[in-house]
C-alpha positions as YAML, in Angstrom:
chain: A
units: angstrom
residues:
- id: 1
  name: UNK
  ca: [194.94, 150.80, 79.80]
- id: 2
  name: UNK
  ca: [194.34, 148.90, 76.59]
- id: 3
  name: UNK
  ca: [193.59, 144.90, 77.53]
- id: 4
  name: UNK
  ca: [192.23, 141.94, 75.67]
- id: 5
  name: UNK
  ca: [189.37, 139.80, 76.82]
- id: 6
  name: UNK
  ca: [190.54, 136.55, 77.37]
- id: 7
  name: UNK
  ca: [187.03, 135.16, 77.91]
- id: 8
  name: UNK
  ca: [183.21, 136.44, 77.19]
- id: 9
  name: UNK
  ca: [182.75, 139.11, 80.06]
- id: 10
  name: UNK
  ca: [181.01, 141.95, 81.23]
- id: 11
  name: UNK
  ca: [182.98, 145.39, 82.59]
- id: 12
  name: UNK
  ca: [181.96, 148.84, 83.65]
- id: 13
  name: UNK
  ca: [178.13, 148.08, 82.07]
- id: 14
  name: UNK
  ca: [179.08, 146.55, 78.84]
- id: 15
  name: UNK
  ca: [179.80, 143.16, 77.07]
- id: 16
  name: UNK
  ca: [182.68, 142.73, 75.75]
- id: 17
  name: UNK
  ca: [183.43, 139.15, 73.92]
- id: 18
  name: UNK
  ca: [186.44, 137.03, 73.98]
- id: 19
  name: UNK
  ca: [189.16, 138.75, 71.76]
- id: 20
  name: UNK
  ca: [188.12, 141.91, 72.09]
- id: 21
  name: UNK
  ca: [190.53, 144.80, 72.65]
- id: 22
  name: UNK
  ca: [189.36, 147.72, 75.05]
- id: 23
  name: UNK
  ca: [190.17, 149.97, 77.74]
- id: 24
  name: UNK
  ca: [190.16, 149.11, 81.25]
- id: 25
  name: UNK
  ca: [190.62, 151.24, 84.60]
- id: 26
  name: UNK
  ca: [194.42, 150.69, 85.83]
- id: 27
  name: UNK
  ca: [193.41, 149.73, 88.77]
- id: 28
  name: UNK
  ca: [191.15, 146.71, 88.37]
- id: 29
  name: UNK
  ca: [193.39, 145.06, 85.62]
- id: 30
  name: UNK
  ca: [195.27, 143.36, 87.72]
- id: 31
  name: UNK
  ca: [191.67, 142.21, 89.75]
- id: 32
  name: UNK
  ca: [190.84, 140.70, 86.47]
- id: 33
  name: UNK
  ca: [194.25, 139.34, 85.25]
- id: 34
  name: UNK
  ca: [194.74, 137.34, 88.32]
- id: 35
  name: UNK
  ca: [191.56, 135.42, 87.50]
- id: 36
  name: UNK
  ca: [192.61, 134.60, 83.96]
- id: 37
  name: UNK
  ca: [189.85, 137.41, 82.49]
- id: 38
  name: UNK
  ca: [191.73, 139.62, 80.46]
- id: 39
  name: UNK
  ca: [195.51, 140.68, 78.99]
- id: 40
  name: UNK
  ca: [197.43, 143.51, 78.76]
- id: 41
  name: UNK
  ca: [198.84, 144.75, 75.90]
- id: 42
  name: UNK
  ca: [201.92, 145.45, 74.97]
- id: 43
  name: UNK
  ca: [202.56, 149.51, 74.83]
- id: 44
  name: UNK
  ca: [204.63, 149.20, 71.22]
- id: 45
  name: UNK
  ca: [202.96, 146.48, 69.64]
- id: 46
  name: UNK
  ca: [200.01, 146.66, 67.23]
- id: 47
  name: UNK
  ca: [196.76, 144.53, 66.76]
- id: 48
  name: UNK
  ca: [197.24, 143.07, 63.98]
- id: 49
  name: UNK
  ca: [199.61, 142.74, 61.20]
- id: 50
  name: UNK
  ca: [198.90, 142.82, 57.30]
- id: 51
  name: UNK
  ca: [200.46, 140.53, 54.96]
- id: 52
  name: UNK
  ca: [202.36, 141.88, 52.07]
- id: 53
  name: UNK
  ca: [200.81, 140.07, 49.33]
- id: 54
  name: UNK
  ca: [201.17, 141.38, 45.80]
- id: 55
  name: UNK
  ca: [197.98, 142.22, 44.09]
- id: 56
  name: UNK
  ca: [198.11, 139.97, 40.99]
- id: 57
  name: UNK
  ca: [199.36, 136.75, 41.45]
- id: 58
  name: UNK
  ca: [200.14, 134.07, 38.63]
- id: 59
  name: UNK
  ca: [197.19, 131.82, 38.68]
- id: 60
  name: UNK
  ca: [197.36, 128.68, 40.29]
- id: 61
  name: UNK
  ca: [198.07, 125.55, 37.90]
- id: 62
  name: UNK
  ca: [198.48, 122.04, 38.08]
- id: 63
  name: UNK
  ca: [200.79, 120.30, 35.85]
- id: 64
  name: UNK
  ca: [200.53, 116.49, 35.83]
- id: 65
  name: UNK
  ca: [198.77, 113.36, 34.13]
- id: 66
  name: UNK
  ca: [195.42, 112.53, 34.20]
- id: 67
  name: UNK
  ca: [194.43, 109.81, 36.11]
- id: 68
  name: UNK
  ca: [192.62, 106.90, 34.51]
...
């Protein structure tokens, strides 16, 4: 089962930091979610989401008076 490390830990031999998504043995996620170690995620959702940003945007201006 996919979970996320809620805090800096080590599991089945390796490190895994805070953040990090990996997968897990069913039965000792819920071991480590009842002490506050790791998530689960979601089945439909999806790490991470890009922004739909075109690729040329107008530059950036200012329009104002000087100060003096």
């Amino acid at each position: 089962m996919k979970v996320k490390a809620l805090k800096n830990l080590i599991y089945d031999g390796t490190f895994h930091k805070a953040g990090e998504v990996f997968d897990m043995a069913d039965k000792d996620v819920v071991d480590y979610e009842n002490r506050h170690w790791v998530i689960r995620l979601l089945q439909g959702s999806k790490p991470a989401l890009e922004a739909n940003v075109p690729n040329a945007l107008p530059p950036l201006t200012v329009d104002g008076k000087k100060k003096k």
